[in-house]
DRENDO-1510 file (C-alpha; in Angstrom, 1 decimal, always signed):
<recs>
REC; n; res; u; v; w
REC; 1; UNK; +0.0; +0.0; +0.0 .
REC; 2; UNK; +1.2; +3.5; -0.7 .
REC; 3; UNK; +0.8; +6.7; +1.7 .
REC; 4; UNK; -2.2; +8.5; +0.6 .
REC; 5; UNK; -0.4; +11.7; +1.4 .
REC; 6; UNK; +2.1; +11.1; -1.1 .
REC; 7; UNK; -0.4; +10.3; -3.9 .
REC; 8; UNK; -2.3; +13.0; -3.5 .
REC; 9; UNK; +1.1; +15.6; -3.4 .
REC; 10; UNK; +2.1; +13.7; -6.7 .
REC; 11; UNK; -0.4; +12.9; -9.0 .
REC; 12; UNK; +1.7; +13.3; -11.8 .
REC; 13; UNK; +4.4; +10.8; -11.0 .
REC; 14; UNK; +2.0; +8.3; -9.5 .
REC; 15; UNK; +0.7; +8.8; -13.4 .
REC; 16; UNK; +3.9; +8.0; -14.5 .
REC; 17; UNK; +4.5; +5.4; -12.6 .
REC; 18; UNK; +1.7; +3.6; -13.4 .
REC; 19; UNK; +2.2; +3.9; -16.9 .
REC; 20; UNK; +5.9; +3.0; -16.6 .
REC; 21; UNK; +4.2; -0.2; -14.9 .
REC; 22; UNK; +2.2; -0.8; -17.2 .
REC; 23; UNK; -1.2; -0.6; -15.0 .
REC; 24; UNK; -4.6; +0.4; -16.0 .
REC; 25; UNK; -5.6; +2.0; -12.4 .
REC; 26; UNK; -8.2; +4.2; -11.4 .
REC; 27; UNK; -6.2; +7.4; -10.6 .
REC; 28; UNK; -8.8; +10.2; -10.7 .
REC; 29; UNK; -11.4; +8.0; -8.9 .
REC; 30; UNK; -8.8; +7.6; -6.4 .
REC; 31; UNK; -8.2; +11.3; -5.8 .
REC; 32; UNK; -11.9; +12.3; -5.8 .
REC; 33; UNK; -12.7; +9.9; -3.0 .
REC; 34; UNK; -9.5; +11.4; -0.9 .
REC; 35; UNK; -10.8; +15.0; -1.9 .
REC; 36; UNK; -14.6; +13.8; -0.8 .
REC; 37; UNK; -13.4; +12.0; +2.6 .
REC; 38; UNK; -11.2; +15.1; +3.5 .
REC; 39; UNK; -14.2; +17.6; +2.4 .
REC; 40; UNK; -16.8; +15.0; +4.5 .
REC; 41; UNK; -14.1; +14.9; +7.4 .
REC; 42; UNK; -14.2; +18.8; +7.7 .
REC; 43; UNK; -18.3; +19.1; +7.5 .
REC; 44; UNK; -18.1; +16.9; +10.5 .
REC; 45; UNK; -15.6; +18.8; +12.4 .
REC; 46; UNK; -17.7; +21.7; +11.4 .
REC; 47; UNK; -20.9; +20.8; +13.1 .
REC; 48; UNK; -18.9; +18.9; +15.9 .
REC; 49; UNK; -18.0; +22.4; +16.9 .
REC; 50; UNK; -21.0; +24.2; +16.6 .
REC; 51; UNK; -22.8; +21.4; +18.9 .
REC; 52; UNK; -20.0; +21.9; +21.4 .
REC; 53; UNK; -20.8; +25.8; +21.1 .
REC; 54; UNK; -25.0; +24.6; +21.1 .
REC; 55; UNK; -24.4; +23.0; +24.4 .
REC; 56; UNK; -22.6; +25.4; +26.3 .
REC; 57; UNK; -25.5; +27.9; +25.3 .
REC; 58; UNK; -28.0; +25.2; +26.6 .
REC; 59; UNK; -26.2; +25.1; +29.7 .
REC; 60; UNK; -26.4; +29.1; +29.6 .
REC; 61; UNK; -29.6; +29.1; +29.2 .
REC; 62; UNK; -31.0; +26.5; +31.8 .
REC; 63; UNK; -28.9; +28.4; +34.1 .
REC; 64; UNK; -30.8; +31.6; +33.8 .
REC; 65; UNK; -34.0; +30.0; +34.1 .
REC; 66; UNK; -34.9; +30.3; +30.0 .
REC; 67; UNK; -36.3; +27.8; +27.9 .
REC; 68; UNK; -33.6; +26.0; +25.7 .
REC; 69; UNK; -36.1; +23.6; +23.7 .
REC; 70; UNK; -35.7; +25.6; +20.3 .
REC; 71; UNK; -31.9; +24.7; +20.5 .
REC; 72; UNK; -31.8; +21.5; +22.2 .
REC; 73; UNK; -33.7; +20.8; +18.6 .
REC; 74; UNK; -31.4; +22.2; +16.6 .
REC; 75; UNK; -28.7; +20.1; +18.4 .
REC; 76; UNK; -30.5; +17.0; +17.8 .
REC; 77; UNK; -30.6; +17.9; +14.2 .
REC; 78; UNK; -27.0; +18.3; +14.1 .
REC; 79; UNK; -26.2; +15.2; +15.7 .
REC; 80; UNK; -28.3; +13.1; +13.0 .
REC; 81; UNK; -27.0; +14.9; +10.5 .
REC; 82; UNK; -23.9; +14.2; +11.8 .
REC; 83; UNK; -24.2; +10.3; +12.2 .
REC; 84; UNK; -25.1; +10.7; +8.5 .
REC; 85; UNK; -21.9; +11.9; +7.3 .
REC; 86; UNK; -20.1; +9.8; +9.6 .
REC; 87; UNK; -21.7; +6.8; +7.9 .
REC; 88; UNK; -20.7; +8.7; +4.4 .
REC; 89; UNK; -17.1; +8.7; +5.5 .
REC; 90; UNK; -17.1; +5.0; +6.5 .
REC; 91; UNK; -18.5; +4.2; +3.2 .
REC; 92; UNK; -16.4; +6.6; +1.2 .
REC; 93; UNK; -12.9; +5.0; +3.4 .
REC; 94; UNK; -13.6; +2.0; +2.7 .
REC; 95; UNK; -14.1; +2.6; -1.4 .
REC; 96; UNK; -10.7; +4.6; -0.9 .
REC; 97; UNK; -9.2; +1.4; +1.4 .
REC; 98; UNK; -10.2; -1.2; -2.0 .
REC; 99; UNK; -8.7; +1.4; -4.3 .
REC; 100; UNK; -5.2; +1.6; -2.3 .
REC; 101; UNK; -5.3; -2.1; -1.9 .
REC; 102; UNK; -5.2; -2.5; -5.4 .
REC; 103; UNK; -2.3; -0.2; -6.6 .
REC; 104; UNK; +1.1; -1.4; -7.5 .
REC; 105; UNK; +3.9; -0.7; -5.5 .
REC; 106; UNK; +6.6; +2.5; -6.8 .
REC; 107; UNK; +9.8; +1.2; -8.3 .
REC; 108; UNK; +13.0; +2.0; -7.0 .
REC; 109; UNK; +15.1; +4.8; -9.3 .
REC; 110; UNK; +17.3; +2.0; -10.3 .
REC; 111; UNK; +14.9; +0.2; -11.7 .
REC; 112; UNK; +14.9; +0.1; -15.5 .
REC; 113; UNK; +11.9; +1.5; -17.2 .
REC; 114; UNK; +10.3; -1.4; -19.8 .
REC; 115; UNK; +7.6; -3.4; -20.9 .
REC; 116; UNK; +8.4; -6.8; -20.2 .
REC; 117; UNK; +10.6; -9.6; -19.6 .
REC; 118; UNK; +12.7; -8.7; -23.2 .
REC; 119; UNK; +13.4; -4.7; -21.5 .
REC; 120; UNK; +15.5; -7.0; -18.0 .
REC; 121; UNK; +18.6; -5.9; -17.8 .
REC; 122; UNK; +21.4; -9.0; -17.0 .
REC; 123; UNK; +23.4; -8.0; -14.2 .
REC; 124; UNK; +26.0; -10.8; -14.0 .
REC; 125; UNK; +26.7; -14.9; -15.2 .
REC; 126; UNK; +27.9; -17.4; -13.1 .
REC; 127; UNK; +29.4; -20.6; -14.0 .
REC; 128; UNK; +30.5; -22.4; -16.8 .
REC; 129; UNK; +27.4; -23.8; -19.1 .
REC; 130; UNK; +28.2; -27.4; -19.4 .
REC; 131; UNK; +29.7; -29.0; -22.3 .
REC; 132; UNK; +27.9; -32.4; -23.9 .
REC; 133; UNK; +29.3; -34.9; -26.0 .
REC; 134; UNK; +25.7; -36.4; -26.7 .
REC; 135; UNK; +22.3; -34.8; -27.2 .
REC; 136; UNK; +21.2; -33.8; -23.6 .
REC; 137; UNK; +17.5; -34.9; -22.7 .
REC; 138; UNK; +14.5; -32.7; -20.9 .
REC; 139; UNK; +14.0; -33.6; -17.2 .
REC; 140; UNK; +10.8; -35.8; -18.1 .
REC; 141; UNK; +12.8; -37.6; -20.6 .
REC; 142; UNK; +15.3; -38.1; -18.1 .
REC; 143; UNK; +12.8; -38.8; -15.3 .
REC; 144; UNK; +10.9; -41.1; -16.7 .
REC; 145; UNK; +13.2; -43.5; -17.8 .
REC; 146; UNK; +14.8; -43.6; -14.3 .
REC; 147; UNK; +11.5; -44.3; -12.8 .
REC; 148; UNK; +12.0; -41.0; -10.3 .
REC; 149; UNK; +9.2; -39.2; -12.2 .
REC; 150; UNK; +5.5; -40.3; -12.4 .
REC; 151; UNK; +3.5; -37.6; -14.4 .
REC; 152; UNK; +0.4; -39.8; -15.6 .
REC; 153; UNK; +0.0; -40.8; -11.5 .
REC; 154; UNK; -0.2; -36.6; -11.1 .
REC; 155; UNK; -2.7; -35.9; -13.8 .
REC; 156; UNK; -4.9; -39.4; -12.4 .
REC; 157; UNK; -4.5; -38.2; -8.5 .
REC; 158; UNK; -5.0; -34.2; -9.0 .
REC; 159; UNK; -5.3; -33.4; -12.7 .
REC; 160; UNK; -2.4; -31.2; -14.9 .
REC; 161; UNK; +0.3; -29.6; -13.5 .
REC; 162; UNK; +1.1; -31.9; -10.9 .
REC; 163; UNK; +3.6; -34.4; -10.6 .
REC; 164; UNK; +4.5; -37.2; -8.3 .
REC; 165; UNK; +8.0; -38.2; -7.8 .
REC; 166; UNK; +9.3; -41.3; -7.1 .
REC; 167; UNK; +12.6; -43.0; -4.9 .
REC; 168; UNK; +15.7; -41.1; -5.9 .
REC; 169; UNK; +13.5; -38.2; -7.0 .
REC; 170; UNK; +11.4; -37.4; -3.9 .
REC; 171; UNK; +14.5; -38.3; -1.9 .
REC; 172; UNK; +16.4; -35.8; -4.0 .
REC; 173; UNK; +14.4; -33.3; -3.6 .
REC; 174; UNK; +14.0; -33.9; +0.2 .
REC; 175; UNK; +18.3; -33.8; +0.5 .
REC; 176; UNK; +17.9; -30.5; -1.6 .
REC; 177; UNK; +15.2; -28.9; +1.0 .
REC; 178; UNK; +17.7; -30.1; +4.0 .
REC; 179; UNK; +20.5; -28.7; +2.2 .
REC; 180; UNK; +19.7; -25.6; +1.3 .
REC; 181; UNK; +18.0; -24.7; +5.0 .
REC; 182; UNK; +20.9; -26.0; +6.6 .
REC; 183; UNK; +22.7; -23.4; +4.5 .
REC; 184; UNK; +20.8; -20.3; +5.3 .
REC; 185; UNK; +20.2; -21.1; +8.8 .
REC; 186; UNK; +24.1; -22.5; +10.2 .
REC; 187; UNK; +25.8; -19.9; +7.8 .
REC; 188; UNK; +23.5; -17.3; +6.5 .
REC; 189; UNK; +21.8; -16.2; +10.0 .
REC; 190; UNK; +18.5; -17.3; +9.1 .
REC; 191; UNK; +15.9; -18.3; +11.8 .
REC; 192; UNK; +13.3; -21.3; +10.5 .
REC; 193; UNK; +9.9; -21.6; +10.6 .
REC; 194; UNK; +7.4; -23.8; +10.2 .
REC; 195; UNK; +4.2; -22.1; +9.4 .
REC; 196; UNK; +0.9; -22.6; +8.4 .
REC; 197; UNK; +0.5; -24.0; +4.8 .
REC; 198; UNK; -3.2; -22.2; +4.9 .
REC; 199; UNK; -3.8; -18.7; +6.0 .
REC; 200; UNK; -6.9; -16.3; +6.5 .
REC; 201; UNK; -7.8; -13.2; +4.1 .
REC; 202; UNK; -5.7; -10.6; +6.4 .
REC; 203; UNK; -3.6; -12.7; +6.2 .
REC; 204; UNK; -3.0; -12.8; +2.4 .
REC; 205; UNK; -4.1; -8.9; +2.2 .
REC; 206; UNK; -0.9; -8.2; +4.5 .
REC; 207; UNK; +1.8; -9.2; +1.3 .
REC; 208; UNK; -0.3; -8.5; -1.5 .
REC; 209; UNK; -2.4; -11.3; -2.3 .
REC; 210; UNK; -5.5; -10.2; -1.9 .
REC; 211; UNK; -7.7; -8.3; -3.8 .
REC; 212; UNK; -5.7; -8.5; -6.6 .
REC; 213; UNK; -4.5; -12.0; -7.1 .
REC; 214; UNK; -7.9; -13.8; -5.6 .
REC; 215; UNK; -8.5; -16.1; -8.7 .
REC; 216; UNK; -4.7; -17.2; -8.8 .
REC; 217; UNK; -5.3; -18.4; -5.6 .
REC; 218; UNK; -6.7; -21.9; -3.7 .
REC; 219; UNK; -9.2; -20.9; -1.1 .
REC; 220; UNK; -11.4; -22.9; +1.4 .
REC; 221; UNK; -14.9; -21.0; +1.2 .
REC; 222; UNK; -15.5; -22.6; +4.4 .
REC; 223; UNK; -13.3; -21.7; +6.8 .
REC; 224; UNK; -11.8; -18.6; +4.7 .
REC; 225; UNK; -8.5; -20.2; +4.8 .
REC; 226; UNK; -6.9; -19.7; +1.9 .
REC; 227; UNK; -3.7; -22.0; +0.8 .
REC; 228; UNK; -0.1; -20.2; +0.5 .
REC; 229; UNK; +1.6; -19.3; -2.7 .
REC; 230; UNK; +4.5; -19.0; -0.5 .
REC; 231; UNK; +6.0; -19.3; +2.8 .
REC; 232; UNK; +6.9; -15.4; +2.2 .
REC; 233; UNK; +3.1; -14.6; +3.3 .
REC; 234; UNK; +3.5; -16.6; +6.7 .
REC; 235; UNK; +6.7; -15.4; +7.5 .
REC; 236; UNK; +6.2; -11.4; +6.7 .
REC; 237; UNK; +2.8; -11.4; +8.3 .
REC; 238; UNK; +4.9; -12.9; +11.7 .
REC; 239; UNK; +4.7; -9.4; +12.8 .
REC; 240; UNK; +1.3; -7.8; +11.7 .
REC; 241; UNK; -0.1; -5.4; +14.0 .
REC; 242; UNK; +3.1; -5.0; +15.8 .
REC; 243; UNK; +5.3; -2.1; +16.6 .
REC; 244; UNK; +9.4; -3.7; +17.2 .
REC; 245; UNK; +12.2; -2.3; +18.8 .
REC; 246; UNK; +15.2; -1.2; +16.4 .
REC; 247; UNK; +17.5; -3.0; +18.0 .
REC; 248; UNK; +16.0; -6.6; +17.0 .
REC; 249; UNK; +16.1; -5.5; +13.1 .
REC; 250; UNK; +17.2; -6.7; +10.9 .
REC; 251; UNK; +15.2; -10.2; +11.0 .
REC; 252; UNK; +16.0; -12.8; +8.8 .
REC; 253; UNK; +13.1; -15.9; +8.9 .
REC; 254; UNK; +12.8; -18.5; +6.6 .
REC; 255; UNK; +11.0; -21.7; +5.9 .
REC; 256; UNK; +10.3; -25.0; +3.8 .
REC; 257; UNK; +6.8; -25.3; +2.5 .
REC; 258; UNK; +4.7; -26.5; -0.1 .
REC; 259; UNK; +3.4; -23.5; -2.5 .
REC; 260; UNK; -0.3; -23.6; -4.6 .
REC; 261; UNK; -0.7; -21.1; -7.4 .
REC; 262; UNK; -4.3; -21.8; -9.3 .
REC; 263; UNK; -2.4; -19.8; -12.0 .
REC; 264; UNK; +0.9; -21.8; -13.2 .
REC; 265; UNK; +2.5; -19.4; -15.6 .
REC; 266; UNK; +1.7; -18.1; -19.3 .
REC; 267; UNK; -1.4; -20.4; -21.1 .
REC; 268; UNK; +0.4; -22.9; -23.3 .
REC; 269; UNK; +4.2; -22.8; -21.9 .
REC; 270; UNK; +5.5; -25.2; -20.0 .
REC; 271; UNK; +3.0; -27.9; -20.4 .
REC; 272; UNK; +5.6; -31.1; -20.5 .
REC; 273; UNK; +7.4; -31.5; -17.2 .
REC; 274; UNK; +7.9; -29.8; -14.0 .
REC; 275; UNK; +8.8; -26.2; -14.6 .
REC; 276; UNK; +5.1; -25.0; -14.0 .
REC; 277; UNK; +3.1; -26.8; -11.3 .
REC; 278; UNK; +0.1; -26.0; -9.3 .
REC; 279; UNK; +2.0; -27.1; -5.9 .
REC; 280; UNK; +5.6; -26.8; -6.1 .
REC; 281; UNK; +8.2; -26.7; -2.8 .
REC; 282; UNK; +9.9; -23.8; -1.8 .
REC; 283; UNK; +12.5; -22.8; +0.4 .
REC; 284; UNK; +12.0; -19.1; +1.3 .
REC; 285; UNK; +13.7; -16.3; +3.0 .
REC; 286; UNK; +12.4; -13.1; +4.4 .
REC; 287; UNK; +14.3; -10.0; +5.6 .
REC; 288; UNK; +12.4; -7.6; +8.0 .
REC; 289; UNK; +14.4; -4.0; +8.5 .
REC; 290; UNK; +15.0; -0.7; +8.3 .
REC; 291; UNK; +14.4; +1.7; +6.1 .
REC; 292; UNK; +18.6; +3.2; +5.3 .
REC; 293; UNK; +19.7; -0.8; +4.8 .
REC; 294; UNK; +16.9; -2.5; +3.2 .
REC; 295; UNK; +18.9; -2.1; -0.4 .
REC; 296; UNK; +22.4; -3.6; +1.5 .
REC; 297; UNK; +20.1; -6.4; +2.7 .
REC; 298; UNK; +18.6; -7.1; -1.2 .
REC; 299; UNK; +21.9; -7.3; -2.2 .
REC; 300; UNK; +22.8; -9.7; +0.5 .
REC; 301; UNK; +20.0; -11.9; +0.4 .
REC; 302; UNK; +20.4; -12.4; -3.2 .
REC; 303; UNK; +23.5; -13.6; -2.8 .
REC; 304; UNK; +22.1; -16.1; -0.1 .
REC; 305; UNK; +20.0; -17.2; -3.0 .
REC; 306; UNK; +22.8; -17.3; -5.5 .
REC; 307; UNK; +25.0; -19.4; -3.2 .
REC; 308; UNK; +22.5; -22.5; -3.5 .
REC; 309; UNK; +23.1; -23.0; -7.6 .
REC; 310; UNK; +27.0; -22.0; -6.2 .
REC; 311; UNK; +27.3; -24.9; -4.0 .
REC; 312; UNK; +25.3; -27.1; -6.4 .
REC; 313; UNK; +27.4; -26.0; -9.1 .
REC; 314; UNK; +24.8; -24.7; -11.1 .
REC; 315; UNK; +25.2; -22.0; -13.9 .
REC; 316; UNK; +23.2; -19.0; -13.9 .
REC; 317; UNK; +22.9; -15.5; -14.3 .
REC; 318; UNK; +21.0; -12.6; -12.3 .
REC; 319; UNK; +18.8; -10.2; -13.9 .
REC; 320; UNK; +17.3; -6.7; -12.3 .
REC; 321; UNK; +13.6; -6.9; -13.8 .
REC; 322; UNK; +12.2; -3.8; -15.5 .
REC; 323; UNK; +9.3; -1.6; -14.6 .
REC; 324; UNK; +6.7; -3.6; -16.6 .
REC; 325; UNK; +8.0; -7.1; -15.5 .
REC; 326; UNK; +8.1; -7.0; -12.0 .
REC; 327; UNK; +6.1; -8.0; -9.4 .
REC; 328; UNK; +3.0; -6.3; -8.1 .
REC; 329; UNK; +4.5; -5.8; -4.5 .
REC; 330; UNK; +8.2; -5.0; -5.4 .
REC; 331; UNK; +10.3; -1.9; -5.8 .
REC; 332; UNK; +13.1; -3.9; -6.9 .
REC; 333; UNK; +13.9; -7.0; -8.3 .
REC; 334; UNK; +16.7; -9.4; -9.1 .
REC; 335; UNK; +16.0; -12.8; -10.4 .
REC; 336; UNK; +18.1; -15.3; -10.9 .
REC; 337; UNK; +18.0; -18.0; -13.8 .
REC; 338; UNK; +19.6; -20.9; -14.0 .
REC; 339; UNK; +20.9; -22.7; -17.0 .
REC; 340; UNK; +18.3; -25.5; -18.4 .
REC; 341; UNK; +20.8; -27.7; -20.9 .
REC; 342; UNK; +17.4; -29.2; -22.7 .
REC; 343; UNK; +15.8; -25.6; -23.7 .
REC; 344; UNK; +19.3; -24.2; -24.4 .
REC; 345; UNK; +18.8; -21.2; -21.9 .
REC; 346; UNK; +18.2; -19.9; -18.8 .
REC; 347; UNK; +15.2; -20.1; -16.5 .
REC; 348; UNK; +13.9; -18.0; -13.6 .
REC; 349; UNK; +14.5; -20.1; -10.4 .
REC; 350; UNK; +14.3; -17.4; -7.8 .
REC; 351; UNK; +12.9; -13.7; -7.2 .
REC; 352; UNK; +14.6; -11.1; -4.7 .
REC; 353; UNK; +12.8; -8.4; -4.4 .
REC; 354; UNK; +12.5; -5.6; -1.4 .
REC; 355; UNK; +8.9; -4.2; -1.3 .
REC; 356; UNK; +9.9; -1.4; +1.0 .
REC; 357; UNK; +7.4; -0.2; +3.2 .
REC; 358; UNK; +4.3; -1.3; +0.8 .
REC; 359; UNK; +3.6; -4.5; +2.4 .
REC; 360; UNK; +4.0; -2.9; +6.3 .
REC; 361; UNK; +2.1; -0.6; +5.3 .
REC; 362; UNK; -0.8; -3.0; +4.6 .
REC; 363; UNK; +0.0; -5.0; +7.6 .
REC; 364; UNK; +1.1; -2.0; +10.0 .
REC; 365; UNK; +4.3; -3.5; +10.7 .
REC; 366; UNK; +6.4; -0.7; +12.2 .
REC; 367; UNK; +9.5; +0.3; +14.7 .
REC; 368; UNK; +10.7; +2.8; +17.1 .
REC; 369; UNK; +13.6; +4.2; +16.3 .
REC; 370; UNK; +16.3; +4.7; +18.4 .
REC; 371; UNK; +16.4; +8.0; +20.7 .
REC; 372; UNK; +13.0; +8.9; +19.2 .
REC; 373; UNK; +9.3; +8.7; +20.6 .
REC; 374; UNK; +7.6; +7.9; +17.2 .
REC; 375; UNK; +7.7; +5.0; +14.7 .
REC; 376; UNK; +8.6; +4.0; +11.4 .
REC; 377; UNK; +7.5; +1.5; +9.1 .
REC; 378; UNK; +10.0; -1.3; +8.4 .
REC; 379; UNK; +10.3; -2.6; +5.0 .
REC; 380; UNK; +10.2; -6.2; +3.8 .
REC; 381; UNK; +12.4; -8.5; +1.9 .
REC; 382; UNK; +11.7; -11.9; +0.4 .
REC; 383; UNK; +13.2; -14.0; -1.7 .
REC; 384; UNK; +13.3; -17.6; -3.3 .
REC; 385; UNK; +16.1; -19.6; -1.5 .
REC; 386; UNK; +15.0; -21.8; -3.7 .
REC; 387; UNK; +12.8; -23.0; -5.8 .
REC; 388; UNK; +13.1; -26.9; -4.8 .
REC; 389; UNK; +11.1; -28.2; -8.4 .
REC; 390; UNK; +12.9; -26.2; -10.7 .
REC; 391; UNK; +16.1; -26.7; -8.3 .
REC; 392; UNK; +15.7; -30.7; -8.9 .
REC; 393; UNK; +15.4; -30.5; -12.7 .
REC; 394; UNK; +18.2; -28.2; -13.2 .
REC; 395; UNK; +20.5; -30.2; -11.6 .
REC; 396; UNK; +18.5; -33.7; -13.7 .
REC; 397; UNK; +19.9; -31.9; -16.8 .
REC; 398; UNK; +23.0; -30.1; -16.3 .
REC; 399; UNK; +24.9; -33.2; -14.4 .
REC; 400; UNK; +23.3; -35.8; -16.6 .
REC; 401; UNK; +25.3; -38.1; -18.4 .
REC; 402; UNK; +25.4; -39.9; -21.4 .
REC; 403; UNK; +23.9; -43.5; -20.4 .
REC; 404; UNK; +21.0; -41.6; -19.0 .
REC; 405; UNK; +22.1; -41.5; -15.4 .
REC; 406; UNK; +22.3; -38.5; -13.3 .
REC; 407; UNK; +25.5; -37.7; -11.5 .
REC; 408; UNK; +24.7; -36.1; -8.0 .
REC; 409; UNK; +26.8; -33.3; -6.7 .
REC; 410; UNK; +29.4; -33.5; -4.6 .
REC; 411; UNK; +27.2; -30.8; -1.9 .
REC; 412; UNK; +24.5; -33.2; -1.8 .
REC; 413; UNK; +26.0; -36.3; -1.6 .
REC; 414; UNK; +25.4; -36.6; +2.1 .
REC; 415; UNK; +22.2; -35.8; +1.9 .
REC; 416; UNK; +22.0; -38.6; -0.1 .
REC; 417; UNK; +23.5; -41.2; +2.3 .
REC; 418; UNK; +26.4; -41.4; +0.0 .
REC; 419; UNK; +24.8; -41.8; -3.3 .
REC; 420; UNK; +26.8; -40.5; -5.8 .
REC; 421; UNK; +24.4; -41.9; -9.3 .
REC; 422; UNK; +20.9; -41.8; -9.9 .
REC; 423; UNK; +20.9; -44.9; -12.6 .
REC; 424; UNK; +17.4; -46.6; -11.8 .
REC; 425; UNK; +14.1; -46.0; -9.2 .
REC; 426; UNK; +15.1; -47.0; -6.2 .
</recs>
């Protein structure tokens, strides 16, 4: 959520911004319900005033023995006709509340202005891309044959874009989890979680999710639970409602869950394999802190990121995404692709982005400064550390070999109790 103060100071770069996002949002309707609230806001205050003044003259006027019925009407007037425009004011913040819900979140001046994923600007490569003597095979190919990857028992037990793995798969993708929150909590600093997989509509309104991303989502019409994209909705939400101390900032949480997205990616794309599911698993990080480092800590925790596809020996690149491509809660973002061997380029497999104070904002998520008596805002972090599916198949197809096997790396091998080859389902 963006300050309402600042909006209605800048209407001309909100425009901008908007359009440099790439956002069809009611502006104007915005503004005249701030204008009408503040206008309805100062008729209240108005007649508030003159009642006050009404029943000091009642007072006067009982006192000297006159007869204050004429104006004890005219106060009862006021007062209904200032329930009235109280109830207009409720009506009209709570228009104004949807409309603020539903804007997009300013990008940071660094970001580059563009349209869409082609405008992204690559920031740096990583590795070496590896070298084949032999026509390397998709991850289904690959998973398949080795029995670790059942996608006809997916589409029979839950329908299209779901997948079930089998033996050296599931148990691959259980050493990757382990491994990578091992990582992040014994060297990064991170503290885990483990939070509820289904959350309630404040919940999802605190990151983002809601209004705007409703039909992406899995909900339980129930119990208005709704089930997570990500752990980052748990995790940021931690401190809803809350007001922190500086000196317990920065924050670093993260967790292992299972994600659900109704809305898998671009119609059409993806369709064979893994790459695009409807529940995929996750390792997340969040960063709660201050305003002055919150750019320090984006660079930091993307680099926490990176250091997964490091250790894995993974190839990749980072990319800062553009105006137009990034997400709805961001001011900045960095994602970083790895290098798929079977589609000859690289694939997102995480997003870093700091939202600034736009998501505590929505959740009212603040701190006191030190040697001060007011509060701040923090801002918010979050970032895929990683994506476990997309994890799993890149390292399926850039360390498989040319009998069909799988070579496991060296980081993982204890995870694996030893394994060093996937050759068969076991």
């Amino acid at each position: 959520m963006l300050d309402i103060k600042w909006i209605r100071e800048n209407p001309d770069e909100v425009r901008k911004m908007l359009e440099n996002r790439g956002y069809d949002y009611p502006l104007d309707e915005l503004l005249r319900l701030d204008g009408l609230r503040r206008q309805k806001l100062i008729e209240v205050e108005n007649l508030k005033a003159k009642r006050n003044e009404g029943s000091k003259e009642v007072a006067r006027l009982k006192s000297k023995g006159e007869d204050p019925s004429q104006l004890m009407e005219e106060i009862r007037s006021i007062n209904e006709t200032i329930k009235a425009l109280d109830q207009e004011v409720q009506e009209i913040e709570g228009k104004l509340r949807d409309l603020l819900l539903q804007i997009p979140n300013r990008p940071h001046e660094s970001v580059p202005v563009g349209k869409s994923e082609e405008d992204n600007v690559v920031i740096r490569h990583v590795g070496n891309l590896p070298e084949f003597d032999f026509e390397p095979k998709p991850h289904w190919e690959l998973g398949e044959s080795l029995g670790i990857m059942d996608f006809e028992a997916g589409i029979k037990l839950a329908g299209s874009r779901f997948t079930v793995l089998r033996g050296y798969g599931s148990r691959m993708a259980r050493a990757l989890i382990n491994f990578m929150l091992d990582l992040h909590t014994r060297e990064h600093g991170y503290l885990e979680f483990e939070p509820p997989f289904l959350v309630n509509s404040k919940t999802m309104e605190g990151t983002g999710q809601l209004p705007k991303f409703a039909n992406d989502l899995y909900h339980c019409d129930s119990d208005d639970l709704w089930l997570i994209p990500t752990a980052e909705v748990p995790l940021t939400n931690m401190h809803a409602e809350e007001i922190l101390e500086e000196d317990v900032l920065p924050l670093y949480y993260t967790a292992y869950t299972p994600c659900f997205r109704r809305e898998a990616g671009s119609h059409g794309r993806d369709v064979r394999g893994m790459l695009r599911q409807h529940q995929f698993d996750k390792v997340e990080l969040v960063k709660i802190c201050t305003p002055e480092s919150s750019y320090d800590e984006l660079e930091k925790l993307t680099r926490n990121a990176e250091e997964v596809l490091k250790r894995l020996g993974l190839p990749y690149r980072v990319v800062c995404l553009c105006t137009g491509d990034m997400g709805f809660a961001a001011s900045k973002t960095y994602d970083i692709e790895v290098w798929l061997p079977s589609q000859n380029t690289y694939r997102e497999i995480s997003s870093c982005s700091n939202c600034e104070d736009f998501q505590a904002r929505r959740m009212n998520t603040r701190y006191k400064p030190r040697g001060t008596k007011g509060t701040r805002f923090v801002h918010t972090l979050n970032g895929s550390g990683i994506a476990v599916g997309r994890c799993l198949i890149a390292v399926m197809e850039n360390y498989q070999q040319k009998d069909g096997s799988i070579r496991i790396p060296d980081v993982l091998v204890p995870y694996m109790n030893g394994l060093t080859e996937i050759r068969s389902f076991r």
